[in-house]
C-alpha positions as CSV (number, residue, x, y, z in Angstrom):
1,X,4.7,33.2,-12.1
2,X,2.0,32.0,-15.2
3,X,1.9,35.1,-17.7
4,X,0.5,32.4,-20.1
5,X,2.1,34.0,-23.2
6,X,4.3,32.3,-25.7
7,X,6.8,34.4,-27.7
8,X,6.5,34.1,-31.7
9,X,10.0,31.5,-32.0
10,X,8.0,29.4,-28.6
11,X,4.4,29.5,-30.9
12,X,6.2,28.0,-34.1
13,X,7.1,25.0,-31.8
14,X,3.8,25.1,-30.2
15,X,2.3,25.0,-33.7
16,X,4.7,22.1,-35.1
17,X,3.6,19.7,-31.9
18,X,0.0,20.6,-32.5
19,X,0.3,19.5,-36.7
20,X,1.2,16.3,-35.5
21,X,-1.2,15.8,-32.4
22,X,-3.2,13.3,-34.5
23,X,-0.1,10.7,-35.2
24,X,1.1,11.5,-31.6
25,X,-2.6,10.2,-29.9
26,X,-2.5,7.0,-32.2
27,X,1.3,6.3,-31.7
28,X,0.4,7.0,-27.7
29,X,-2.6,4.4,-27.8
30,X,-1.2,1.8,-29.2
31,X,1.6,1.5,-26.7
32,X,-1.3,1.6,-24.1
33,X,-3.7,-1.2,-25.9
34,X,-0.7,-3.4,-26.4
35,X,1.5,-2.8,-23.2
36,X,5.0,-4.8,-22.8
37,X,7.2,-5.6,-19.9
38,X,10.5,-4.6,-19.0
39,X,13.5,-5.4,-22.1
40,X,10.0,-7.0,-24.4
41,X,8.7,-3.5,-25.5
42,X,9.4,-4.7,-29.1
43,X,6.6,-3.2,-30.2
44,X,6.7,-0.5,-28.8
45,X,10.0,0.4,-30.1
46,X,8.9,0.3,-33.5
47,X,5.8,2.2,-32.9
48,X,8.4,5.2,-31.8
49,X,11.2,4.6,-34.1
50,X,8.9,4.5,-37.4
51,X,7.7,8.2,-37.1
52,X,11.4,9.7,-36.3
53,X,13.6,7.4,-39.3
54,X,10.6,9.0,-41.5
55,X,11.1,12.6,-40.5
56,X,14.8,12.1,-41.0
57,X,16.3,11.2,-37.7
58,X,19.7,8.7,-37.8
59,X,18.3,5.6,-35.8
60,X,20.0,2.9,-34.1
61,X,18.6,0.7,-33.0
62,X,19.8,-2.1,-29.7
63,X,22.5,-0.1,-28.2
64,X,24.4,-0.5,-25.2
65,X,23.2,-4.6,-25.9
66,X,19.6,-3.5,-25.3
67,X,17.3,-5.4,-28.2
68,X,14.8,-2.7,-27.1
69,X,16.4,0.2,-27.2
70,X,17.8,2.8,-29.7
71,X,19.1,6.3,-30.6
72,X,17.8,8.5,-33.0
73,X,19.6,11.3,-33.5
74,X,19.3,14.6,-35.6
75,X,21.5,17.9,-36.3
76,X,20.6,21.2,-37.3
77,X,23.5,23.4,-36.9
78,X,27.0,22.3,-35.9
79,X,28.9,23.9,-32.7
80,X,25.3,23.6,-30.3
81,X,25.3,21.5,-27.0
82,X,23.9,17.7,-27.0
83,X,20.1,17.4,-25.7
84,X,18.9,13.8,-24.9
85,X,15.2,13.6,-24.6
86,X,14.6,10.4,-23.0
87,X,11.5,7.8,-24.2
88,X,10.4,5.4,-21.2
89,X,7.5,2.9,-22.9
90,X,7.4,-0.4,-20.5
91,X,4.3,-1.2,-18.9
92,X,3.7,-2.9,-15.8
93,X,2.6,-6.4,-14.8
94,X,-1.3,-6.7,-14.8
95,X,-2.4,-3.1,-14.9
96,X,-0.4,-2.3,-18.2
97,X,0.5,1.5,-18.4
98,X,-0.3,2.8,-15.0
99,X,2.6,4.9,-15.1
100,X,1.9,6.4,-18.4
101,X,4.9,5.5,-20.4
102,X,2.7,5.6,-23.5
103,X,2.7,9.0,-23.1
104,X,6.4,9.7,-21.8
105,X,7.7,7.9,-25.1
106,X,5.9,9.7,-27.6
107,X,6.0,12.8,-25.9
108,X,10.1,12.8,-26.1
109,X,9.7,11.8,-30.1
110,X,7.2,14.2,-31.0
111,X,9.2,17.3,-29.5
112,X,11.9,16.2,-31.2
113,X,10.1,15.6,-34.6
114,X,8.6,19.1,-33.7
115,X,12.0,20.9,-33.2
116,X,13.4,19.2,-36.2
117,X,10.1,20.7,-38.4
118,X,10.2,24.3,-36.9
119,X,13.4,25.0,-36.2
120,X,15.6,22.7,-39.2
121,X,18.7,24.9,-38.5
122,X,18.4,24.3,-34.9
123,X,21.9,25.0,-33.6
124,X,22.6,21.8,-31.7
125,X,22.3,18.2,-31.7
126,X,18.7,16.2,-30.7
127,X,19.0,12.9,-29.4
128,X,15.7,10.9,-28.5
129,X,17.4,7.7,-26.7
130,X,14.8,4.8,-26.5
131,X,15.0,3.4,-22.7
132,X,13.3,0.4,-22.0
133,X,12.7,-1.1,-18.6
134,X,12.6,1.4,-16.0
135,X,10.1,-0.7,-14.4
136,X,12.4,-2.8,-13.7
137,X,15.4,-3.9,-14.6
138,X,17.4,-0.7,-15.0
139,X,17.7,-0.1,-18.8
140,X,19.4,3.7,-18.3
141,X,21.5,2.1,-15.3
142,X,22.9,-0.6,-18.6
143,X,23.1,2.6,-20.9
144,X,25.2,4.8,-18.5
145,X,27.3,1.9,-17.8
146,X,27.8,1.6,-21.7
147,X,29.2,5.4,-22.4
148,X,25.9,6.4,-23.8
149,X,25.3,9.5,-21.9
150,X,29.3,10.5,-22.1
151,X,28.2,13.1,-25.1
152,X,25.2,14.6,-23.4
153,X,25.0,18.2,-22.5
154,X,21.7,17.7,-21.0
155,X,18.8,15.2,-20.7
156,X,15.5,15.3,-19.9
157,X,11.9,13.3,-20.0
158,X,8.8,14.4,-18.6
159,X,6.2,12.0,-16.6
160,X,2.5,12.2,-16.0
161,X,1.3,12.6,-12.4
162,X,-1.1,13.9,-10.2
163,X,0.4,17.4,-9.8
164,X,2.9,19.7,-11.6
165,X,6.1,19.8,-10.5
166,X,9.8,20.0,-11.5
167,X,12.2,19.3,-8.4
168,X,10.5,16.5,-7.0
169,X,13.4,14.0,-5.6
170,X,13.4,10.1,-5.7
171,X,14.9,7.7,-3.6
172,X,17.9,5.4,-4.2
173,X,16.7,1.9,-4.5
174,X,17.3,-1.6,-5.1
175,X,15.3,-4.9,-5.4
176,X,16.1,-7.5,-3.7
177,X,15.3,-11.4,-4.2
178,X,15.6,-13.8,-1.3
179,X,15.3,-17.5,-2.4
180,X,15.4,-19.7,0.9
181,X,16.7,-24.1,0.6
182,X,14.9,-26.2,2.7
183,X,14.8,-30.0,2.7
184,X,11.5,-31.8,1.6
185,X,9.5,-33.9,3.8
186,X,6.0,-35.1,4.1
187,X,4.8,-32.7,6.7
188,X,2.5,-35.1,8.6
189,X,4.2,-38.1,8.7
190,X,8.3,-37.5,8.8
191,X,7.8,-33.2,9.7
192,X,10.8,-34.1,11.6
193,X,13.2,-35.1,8.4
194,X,11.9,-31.9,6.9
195,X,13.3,-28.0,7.2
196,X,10.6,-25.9,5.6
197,X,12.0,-23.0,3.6
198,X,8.8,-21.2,4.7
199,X,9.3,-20.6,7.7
200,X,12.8,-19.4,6.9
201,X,10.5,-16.7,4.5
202,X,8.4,-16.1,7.2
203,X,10.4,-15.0,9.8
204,X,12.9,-12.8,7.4
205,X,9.5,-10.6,7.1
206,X,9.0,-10.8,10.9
207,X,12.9,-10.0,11.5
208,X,12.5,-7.0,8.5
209,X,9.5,-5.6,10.1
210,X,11.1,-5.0,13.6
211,X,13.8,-3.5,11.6
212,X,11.5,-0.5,10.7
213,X,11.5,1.3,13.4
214,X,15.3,1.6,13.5
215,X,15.8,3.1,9.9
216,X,15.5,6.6,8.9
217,X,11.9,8.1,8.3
218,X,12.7,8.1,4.3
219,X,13.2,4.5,3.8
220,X,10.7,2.3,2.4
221,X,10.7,-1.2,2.3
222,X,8.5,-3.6,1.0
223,X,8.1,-7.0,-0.5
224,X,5.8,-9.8,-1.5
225,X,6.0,-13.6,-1.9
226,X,6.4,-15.1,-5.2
227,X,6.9,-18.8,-3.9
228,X,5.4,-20.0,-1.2
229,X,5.6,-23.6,-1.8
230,X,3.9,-26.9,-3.7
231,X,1.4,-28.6,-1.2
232,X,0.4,-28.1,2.2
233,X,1.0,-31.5,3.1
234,X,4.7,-31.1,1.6
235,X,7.7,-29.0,4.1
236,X,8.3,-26.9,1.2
237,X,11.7,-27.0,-0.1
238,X,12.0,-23.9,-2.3
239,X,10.7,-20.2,-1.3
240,X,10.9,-16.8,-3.1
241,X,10.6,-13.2,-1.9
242,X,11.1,-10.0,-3.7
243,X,11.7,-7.0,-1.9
244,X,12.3,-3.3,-3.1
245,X,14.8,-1.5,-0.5
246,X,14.7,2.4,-0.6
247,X,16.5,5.1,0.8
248,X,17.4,8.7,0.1
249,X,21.1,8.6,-1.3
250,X,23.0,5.4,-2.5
251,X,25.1,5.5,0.4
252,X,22.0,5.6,2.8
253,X,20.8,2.3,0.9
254,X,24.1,0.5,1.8
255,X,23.4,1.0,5.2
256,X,19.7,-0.2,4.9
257,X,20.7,-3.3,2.6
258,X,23.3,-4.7,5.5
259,X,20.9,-4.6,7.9
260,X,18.1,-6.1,6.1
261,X,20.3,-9.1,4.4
262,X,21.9,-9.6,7.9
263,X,18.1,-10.1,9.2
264,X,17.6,-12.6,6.1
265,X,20.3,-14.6,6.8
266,X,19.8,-14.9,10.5
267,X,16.0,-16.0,9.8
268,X,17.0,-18.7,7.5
269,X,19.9,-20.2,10.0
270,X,17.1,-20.3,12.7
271,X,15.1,-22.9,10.8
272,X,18.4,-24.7,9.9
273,X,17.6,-23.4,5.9
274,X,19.5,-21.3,3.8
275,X,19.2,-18.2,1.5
276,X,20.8,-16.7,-1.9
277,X,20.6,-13.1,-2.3
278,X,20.4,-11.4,-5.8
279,X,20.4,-7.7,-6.5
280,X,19.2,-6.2,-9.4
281,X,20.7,-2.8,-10.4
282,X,21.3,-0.2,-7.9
283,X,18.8,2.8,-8.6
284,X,20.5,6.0,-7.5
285,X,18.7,8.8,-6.1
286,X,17.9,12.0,-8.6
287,X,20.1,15.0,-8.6
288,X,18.0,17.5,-10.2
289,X,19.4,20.6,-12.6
290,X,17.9,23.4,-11.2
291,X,18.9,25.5,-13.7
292,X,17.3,23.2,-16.3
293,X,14.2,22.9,-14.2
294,X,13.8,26.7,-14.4
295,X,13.9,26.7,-18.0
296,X,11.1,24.0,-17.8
297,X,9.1,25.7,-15.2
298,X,9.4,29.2,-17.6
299,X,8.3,27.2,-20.5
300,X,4.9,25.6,-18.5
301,X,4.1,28.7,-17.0
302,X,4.3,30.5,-20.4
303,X,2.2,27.8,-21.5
304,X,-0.6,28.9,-18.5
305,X,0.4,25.8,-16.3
306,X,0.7,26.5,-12.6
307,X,3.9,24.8,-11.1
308,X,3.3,23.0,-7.5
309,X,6.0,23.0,-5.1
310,X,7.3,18.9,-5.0
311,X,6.6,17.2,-1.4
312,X,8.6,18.0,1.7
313,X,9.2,14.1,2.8
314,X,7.9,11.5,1.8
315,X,5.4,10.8,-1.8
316,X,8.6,9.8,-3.9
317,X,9.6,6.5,-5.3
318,X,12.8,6.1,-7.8
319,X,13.7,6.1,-11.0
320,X,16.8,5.1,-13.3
321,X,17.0,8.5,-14.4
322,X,18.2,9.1,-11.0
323,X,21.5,7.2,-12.6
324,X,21.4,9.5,-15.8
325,X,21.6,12.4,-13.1
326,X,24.8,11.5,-12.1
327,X,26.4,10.9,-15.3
328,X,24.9,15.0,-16.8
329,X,22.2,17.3,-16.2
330,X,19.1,15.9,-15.9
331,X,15.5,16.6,-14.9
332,X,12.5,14.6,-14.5
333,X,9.0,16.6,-14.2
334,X,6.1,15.9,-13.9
335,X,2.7,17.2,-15.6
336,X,-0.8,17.2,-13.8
337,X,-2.5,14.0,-15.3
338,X,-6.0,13.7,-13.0
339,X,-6.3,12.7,-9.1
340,X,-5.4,9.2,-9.4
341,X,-2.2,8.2,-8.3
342,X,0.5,5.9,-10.5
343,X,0.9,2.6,-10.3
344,X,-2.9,1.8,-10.3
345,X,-5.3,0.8,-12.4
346,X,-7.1,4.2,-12.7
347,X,-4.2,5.8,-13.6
348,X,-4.1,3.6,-16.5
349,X,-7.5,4.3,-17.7
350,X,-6.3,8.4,-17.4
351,X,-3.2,7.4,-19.7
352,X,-5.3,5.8,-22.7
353,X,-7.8,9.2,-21.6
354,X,-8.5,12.6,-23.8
355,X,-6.6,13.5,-20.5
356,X,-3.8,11.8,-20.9
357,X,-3.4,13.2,-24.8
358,X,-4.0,16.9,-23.5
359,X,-1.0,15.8,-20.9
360,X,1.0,14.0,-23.9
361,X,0.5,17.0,-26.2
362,X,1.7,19.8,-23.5
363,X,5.0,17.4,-22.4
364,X,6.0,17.9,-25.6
365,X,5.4,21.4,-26.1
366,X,7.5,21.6,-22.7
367,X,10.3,19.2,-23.7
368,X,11.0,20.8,-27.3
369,X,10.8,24.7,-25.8
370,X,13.0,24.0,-23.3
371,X,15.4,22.0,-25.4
372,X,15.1,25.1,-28.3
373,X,16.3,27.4,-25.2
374,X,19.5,25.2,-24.5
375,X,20.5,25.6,-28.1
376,X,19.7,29.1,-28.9
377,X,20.6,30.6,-25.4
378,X,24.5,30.1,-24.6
379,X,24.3,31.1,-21.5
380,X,20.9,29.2,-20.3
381,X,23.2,25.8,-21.4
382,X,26.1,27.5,-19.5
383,X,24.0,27.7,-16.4
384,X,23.3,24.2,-16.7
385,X,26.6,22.4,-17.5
386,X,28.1,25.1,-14.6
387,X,25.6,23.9,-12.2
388,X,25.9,20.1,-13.1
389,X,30.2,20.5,-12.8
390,X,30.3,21.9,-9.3
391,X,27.8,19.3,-8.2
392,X,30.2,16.8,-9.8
393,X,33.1,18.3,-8.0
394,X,31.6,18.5,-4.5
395,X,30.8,14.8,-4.9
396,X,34.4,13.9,-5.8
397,X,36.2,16.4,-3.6
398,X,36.4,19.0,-5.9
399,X,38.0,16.9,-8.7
400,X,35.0,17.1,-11.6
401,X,35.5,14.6,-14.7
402,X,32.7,16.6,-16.6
């Protein structure tokens, strides 16, 4: 329920994020005005490091092999948990930052530059871990892998959206890439010496589509053509098609990826072609803290923002936090950013917006309360770390490795 009062230790923090609103806005839009892709956000890196190695933060920078990425870290007292607040800053093809990185990356640096300013004998450990490529590639998915989230109590990062929310879910996923061999031929005068790998592409998205209809309601699928051939008057050769396969848990997405790569096959052996199927990283689905997400929703609706309930079914996609999630406690909420919807080109515009600063500003007035209350409040961190253990242990039969 919103009382929309702060205590005095929640309005120093609230007064630290606001001293530095100004850098925050121009560290914000110049990821926008200059937006990178996936494991190139070398600007972008810098723009976020600078600020944190001059407030006194221990940076390193390309961890877990990522050129892109780093770890600045900062301790007040000794004894306190580990908080990771997590900076995402690609952009996506075409419409740049239509999922509002620019603000997710400075919002997880200036809470932690805030937390360091108002509270210097903080009792625990702040860790803002640079993530790059969560559009796509899987940059956490490479940094779990690596050991980097073995030392971390809890983690968090908070995203822009078109509604306020703190459980919403997201789906396992994984993207595919289906490159179909042909055999070239000129296509009027020897068709018959020809295979065309298009029609082998072609009739995988016939064969997925009358998949559909035998898949659970959650699963999304969905793909586009990046090769479609040279010349018309040419059997093409070589095609290309990437695909995104979703589903709600990893084991779901197993089921969903047999069936679909079983259709793939069969479409190219019609046509007498062939296919090669690559995977990116496997996406896993989000296990979110509720305990942490309380502490978040306290800390908004101190702040006078009303919390929505997340969507029943459906209106998720996926997220390499998800991965994070299985490795510590983790959350992933969202703050009301406008009407548009991510992932378009008017969301952009509301991420380089005096909207999308208002947004940037209150994530990380959100982000550094609720870290302050997992340092100062043992048994708020207790809550978290029991939850996040007996979800481990359910998973693994009651055997929990932390």
């Amino acid at each position: 329920m919103i009382d929309g009062h702060l205590n005095k230790s929640k309005q120093r923090i609230e007064q630290a994020v606001d001293a530095i609103d100004e850098q925050l806005r121009r560290i914000s839009m110049q990821i926008h005005t200059n937006p990178e892709l996936s494991f190139h956000e070398h600007q972008a890196k810098m723009w976020l490091v600078e600020p944190l190695l001059e407030a006194g933060f221990e940076v390193e920078q390309g961890i877990a092999g990522l050129e892109t990425s780093f770890r600045a870290t900062w301790e007040g007292q000794s004894g306190g948990p580990t908080v990771a607040l997590l900076a995402e800053y690609d952009a996506l093809p075409v419409i740049g930052h239509a999922c509002g990185h620019n603000l997710i990356g400075t919002a997880a640096v200036g809470a932690a530059m805030a937390l360091k300013e108002a509270y210097p004998e903080l009792p625990g450990k702040i860790v803002v871990l640079g993530t790059p490529a969560e559009e796509e590639g899987g940059g956490k998915i490479i940094m779990c892998n690596e050991g980097v989230f073995d030392d971390i109590d809890a983690a968090m990062l908070c995203h822009p959206q078109n509604k306020t929310m703190v459980l919403r879910g997201a789906l396992a996923c994984v993207d595919a890439t289906f490159t179909f061999h042909g055999k070239q031929a000129h296509a009027s005068s020897s068709p018959e010496k020809g295979i065309s790998a298009l029609d082998a592409l072609i009739n995988a998205f016939v064969a997925i589509n009358s998949i559909r209809q035998f898949v659970k309601e959650d699963v999304r699928i969905h793909g586009i053509i990046t090769k479609g051939g040279d010349a018309p008057n040419v059997v093409p050769e070589l095609c290309e098609a990437v695909f995104i396969l979703r589903a709600s848990t990893v084991e779901e997405l197993a089921n969903v990826r047999e069936k679909i790569y079983r259709a793939v096959r069969c479409a190219a052996e019609g046509v007498g072609a062939t296919v090669d199927i690559t995977e990116g990283f496997i996406y896993a689905e989000r296990n979110n803290n509720k305990a942490l997400a309380q502490l978040f929703q306290n800390n908004l609706e101190q702040m006078g923002i009303e919390v929505s309930e997340p969507p029943q079914k459906g209106g998720v996609g996926s997220s390499d936090i998800g991965n994070v999630s299985q490795m510590t406690a983790a959350i992933h909420p969202y703050i009301r950013l406008g009407d548009a919807t991510t992932h378009t080109p008017e969301f952009a515009l509301l991420a380089g917006s005096e909207e999308g600063m208002i947004e940037l500003n209150r994530a990380a007035k959100a982000l550094a309360m609720t870290t302050f209350d997992l340092c100062v409040d043992t048994a708020a961190m207790q809550r978290v770390r029991n939850e996040f253990t007996e979800w481990k242990q359910s998973r693994n039969g009651g055997n929990a490795h932390g």
